[in-house]
MMTF fields as JSON, N, C-alpha, C and O atoms, coordinates in Angstrom:
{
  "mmtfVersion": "1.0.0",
  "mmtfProducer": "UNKNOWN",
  "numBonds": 415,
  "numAtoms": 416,
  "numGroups": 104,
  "numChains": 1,
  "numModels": 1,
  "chainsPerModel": [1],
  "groupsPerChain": [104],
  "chainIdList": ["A"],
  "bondAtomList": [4, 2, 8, 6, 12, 10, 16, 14, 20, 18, 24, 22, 28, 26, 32, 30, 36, 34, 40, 38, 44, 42, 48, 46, 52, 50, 56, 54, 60, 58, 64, 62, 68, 66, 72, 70, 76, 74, 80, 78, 84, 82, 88, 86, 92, 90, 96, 94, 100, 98, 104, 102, 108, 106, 112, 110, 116, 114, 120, 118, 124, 122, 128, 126, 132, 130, 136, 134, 140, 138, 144, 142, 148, 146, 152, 150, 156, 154, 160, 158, 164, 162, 168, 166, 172, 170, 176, 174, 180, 178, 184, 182, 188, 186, 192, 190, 196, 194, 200, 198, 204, 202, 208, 206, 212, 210, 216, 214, 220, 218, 224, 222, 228, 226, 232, 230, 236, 234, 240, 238, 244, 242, 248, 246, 252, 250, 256, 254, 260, 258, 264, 262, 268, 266, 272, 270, 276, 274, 280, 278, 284, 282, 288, 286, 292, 290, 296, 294, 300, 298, 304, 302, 308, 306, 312, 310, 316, 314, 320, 318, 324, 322, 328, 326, 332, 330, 336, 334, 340, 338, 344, 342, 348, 346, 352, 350, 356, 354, 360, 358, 364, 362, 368, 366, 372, 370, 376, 374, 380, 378, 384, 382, 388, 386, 392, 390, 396, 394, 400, 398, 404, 402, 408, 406, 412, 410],
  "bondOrderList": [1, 1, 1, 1, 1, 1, 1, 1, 1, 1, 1, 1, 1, 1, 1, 1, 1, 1, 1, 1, 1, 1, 1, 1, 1, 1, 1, 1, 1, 1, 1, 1, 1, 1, 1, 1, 1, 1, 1, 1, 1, 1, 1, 1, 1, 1, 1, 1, 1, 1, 1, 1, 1, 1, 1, 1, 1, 1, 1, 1, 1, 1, 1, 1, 1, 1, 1, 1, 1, 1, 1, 1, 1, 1, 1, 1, 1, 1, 1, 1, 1, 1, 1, 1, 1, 1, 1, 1, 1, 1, 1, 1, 1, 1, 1, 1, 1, 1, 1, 1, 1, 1, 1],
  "groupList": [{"groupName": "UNK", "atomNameList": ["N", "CA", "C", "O"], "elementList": ["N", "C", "C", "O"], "formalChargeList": [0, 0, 0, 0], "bondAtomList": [1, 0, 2, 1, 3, 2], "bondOrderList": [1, 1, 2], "singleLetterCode": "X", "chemCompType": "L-PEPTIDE LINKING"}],
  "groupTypeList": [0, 0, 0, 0, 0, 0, 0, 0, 0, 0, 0, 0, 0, 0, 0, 0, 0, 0, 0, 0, 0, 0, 0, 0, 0, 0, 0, 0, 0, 0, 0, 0, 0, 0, 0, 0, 0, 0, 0, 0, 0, 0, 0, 0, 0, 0, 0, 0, 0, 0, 0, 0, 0, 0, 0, 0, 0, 0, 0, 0, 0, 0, 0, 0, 0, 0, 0, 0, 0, 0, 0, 0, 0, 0, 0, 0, 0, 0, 0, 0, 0, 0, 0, 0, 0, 0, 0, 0, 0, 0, 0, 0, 0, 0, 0, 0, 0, 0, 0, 0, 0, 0, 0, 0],
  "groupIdList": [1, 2, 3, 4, 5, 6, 7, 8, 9, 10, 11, 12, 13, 14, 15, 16, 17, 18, 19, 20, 21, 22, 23, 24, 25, 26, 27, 28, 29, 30, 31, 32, 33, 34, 35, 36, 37, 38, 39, 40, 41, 42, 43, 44, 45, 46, 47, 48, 49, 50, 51, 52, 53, 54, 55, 56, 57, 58, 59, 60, 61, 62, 63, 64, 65, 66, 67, 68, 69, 70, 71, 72, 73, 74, 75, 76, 77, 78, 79, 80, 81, 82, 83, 84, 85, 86, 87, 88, 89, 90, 91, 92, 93, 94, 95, 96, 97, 98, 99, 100, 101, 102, 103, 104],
  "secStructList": [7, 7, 7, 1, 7, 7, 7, 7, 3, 3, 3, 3, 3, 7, 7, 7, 7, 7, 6, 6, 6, 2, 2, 2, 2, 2, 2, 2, 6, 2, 2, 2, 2, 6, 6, 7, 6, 6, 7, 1, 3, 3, 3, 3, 3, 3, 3, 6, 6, 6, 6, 3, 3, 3, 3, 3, 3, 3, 7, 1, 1, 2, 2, 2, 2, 2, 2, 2, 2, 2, 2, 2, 2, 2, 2, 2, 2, 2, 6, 6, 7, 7, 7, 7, 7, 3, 3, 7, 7, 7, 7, 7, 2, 2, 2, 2, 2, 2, 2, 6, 7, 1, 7, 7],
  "xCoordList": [0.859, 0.0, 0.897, 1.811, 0.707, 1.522, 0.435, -0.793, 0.946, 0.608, 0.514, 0.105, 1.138, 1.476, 0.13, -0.648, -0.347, -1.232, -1.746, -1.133, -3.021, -3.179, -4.119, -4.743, -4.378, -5.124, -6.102, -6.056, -7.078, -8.298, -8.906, -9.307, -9.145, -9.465, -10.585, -10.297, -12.146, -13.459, -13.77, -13.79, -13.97, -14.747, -16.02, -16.39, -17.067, -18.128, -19.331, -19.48, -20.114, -21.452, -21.814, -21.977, -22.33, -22.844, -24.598, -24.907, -25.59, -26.752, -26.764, -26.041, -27.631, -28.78, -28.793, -28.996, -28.629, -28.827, -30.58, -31.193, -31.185, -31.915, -32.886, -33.986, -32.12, -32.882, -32.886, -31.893, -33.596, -33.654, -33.644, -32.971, -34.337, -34.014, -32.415, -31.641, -32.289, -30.922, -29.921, -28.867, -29.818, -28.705, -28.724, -27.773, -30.082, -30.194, -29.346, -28.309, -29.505, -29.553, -27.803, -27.294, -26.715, -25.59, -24.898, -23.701, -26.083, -25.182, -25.309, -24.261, -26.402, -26.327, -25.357, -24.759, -25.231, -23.911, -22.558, -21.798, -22.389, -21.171, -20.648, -19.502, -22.163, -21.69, -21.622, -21.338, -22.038, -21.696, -20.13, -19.571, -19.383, -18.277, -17.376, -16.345, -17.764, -16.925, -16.76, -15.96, -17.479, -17.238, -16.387, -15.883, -16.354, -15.37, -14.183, -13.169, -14.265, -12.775, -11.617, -11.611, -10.523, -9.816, -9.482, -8.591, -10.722, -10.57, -10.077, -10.716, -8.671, -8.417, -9.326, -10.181, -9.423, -9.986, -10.594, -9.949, -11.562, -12.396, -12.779, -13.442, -12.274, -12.83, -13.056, -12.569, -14.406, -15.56, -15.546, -15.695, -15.299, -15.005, -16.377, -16.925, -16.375, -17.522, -16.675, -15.78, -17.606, -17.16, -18.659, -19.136, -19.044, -20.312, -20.682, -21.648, -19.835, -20.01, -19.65, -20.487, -18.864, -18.647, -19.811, -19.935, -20.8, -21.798, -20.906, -21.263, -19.42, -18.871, -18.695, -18.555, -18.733, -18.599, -17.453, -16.994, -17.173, -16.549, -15.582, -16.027, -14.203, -13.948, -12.241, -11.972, -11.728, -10.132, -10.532, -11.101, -9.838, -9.987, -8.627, -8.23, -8.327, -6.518, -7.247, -8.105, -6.709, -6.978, -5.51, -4.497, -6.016, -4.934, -3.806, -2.77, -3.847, -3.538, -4.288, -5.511, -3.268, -4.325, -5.233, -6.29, -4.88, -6.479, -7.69, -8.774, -7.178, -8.653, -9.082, -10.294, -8.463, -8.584, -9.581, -10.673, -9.368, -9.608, -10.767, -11.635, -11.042, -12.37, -12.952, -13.441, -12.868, -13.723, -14.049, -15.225, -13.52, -14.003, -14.935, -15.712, -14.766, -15.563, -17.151, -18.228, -16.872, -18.199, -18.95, -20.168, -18.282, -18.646, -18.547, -19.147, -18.242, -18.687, -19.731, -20.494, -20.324, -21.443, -22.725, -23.734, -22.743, -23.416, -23.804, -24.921, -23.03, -22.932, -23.61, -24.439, -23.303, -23.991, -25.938, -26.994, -25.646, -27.345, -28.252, -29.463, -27.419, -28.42, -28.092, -28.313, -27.76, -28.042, -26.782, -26.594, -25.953, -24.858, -23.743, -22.9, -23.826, -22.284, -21.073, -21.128, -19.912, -18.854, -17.985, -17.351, -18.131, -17.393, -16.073, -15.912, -15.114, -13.606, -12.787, -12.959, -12.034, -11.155, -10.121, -10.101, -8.906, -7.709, -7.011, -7.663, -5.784, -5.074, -3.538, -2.824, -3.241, -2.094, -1.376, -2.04, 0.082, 0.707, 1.146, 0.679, 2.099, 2.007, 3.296, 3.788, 4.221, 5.633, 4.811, 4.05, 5.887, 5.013, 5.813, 5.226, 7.175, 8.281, 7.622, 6.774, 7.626, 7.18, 5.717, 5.455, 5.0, 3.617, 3.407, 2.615, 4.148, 4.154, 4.989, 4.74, 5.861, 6.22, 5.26, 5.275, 4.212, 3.131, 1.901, 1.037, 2.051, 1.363, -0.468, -1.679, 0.129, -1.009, -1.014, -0.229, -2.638, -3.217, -3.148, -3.96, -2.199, -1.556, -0.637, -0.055, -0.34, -0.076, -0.472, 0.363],
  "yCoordList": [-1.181, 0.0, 1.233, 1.243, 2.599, 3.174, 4.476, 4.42, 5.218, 6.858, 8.071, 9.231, 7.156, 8.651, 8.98, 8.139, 9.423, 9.882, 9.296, 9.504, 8.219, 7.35, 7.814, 8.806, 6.851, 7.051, 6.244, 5.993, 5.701, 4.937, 5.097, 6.239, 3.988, 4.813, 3.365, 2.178, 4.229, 3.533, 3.117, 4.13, 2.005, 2.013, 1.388, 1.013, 1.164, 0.089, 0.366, 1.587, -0.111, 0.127, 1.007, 1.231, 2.463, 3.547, 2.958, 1.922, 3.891, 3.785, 4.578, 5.569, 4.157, 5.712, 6.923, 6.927, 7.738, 9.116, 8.811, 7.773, 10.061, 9.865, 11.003, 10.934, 12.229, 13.188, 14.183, 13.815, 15.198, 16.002, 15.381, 16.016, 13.911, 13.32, 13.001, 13.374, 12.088, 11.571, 12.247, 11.615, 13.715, 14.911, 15.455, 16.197, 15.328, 16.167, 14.549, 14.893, 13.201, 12.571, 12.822, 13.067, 12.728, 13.029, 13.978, 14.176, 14.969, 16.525, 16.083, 16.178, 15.626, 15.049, 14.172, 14.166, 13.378, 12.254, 12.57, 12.155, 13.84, 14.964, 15.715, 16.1, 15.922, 16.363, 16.273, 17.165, 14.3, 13.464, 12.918, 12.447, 12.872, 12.6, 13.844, 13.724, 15.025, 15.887, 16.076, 16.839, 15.407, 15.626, 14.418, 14.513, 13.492, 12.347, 12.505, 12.86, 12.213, 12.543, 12.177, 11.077, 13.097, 12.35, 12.516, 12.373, 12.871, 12.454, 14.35, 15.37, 14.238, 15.758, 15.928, 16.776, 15.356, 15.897, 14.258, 13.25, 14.537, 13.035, 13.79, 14.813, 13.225, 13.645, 12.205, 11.126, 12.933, 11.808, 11.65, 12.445, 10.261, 10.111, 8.806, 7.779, 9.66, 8.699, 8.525, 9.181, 7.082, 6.724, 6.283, 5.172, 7.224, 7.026, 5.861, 5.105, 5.872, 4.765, 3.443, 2.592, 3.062, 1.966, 1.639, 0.482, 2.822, 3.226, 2.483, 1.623, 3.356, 3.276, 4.682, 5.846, 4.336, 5.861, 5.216, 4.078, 6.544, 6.134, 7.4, 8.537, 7.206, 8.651, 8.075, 7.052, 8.786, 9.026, 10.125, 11.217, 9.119, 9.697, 9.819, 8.874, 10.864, 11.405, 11.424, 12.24, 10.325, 10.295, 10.861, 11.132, 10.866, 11.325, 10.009, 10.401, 9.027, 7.528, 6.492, 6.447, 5.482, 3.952, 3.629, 3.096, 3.955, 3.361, 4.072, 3.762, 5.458, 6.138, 5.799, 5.859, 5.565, 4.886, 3.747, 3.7, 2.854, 1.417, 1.762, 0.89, 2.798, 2.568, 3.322, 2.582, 4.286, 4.413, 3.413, 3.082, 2.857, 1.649, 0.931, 0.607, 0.595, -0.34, 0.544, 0.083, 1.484, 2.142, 2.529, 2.372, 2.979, 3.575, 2.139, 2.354, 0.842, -0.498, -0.76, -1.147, -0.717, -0.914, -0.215, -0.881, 1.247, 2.257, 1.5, 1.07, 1.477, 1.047, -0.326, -0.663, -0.946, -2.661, -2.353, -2.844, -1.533, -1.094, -0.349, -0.152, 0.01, 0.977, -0.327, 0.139, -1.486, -2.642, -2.545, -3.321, -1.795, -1.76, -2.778, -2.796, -3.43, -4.831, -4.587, -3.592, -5.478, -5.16, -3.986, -3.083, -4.242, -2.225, -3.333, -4.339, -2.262, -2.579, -1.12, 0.041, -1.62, -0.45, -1.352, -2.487, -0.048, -0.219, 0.715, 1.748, 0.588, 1.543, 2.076, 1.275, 3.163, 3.625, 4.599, 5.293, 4.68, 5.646, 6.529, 6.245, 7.665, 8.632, 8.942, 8.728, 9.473, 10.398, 12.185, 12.865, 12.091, 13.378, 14.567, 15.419, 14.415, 15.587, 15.229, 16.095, 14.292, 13.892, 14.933, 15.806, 14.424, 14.888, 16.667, 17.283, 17.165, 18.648, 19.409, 20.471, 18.472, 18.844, 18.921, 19.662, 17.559, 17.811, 18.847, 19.208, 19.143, 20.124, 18.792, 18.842, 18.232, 17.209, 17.608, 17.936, 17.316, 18.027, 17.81, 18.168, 17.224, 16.623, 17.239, 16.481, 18.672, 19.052, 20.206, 20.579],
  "zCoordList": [0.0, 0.0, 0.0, 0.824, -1.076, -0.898, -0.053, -0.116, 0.451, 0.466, -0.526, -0.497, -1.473, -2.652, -3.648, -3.196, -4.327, -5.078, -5.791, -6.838, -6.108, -7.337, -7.793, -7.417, -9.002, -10.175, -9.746, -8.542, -10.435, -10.408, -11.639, -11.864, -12.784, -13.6, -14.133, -14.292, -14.329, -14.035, -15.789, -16.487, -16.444, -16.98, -16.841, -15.728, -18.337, -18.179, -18.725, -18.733, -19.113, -19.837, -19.703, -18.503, -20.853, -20.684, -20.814, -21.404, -20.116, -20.042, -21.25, -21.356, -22.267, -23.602, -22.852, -21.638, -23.383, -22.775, -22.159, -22.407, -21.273, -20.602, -20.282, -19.734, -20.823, -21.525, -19.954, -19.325, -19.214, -18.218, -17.055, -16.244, -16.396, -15.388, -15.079, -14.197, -16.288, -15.938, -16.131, -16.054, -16.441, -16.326, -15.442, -15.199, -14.309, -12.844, -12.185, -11.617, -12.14, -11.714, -11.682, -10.589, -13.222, -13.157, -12.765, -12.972, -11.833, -11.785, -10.261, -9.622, -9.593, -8.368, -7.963, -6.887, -8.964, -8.571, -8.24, -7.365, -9.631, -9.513, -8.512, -8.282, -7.704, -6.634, -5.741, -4.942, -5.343, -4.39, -4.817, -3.826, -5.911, -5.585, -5.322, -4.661, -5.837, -5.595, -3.962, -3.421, -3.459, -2.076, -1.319, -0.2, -2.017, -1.63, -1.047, -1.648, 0.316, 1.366, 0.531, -0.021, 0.374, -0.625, -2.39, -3.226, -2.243, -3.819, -4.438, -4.179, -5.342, -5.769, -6.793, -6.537, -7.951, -9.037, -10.277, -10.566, -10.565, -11.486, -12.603, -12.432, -14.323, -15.667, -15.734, -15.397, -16.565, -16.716, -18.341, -19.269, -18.25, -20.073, -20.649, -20.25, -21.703, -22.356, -23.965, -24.499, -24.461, -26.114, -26.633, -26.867, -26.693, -27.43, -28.475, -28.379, -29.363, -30.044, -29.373, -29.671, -28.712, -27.913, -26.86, -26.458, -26.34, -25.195, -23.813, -23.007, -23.991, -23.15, -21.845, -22.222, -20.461, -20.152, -19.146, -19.057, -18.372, -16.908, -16.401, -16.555, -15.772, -15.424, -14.632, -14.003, -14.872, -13.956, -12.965, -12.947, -12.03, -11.067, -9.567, -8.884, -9.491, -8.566, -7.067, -6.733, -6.216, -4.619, -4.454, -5.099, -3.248, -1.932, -2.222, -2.759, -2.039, -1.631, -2.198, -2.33, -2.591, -2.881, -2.032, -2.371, -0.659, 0.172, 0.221, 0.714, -0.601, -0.001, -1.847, -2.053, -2.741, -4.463, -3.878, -4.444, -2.861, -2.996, -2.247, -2.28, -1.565, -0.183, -1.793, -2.646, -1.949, -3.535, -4.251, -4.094, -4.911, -5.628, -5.695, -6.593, -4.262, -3.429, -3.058, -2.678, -3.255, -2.816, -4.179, -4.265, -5.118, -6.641, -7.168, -8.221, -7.229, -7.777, -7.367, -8.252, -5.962, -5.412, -5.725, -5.96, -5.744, -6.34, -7.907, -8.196, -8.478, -10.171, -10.128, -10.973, -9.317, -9.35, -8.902, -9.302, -8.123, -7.782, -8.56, -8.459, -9.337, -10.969, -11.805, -12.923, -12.008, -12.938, -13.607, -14.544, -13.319, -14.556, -14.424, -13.527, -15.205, -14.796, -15.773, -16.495, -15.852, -17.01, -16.299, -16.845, -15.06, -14.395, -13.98, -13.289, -15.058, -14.725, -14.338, -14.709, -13.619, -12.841, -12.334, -11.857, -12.727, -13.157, -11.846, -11.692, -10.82, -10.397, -11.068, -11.671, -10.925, -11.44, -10.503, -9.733, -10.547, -9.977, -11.241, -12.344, -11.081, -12.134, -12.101, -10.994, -13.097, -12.439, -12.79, -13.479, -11.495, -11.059, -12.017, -12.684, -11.921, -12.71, -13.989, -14.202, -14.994, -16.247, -16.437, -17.265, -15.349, -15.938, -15.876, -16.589, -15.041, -14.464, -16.106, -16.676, -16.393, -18.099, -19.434, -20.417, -18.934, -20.183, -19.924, -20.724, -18.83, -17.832, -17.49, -17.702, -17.133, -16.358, -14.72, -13.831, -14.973, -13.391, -12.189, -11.336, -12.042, -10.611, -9.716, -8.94, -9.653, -9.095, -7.977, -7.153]
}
């Protein structure tokens, strides 16, 4: 287990768009993770043609990455959605501060 800064990075079955419910429903969600102890910053990526969505996401630490997971897999398993893969990563930090990536 380290302390240093990880990645988390979500994919998995996108739902059809959903029209005015399900954009209040995603702005609500947005701003239940933005509040996630821990968590610096989450871009939310979709592939439309694949009706793929999901999101990277920069914790504090792998454990507070892994108590996420575990809570945003669960969430995701209770709206019906299955196929949810997630990946962890560490980053170089000098490298990325050169391509100007948001980790600092």
């Amino acid at each position: 287990m380290t302390d240093e800064p990880t990645l988390v990075i979500f994919d998995f079955p996108a739902r059809p768009p959903g029209g005015p419910e399900q954009a209040a429903a995603l702005r609500a969600l947005a701003e239940d993770i933005a509040a996630e102890p821990d968590l610096l910053w989450k871009i939310w990526t979709e592939d439309k043609a694949a009706k793929r969505a999901g999101g990277i996401y920069l914790f504090r630490s792998r454990a507070a990455a892994e108590v996420y997971h575990a809570k945003h897999a669960a969430r995701l398993a209770r709206a019906g959605i299955t196929g949810i893969e997630a990946t962890y990563r560490g980053f170089d930090a000098s490298l990325t501060a050169i391509t100007r990536g948001p980790v600092g």
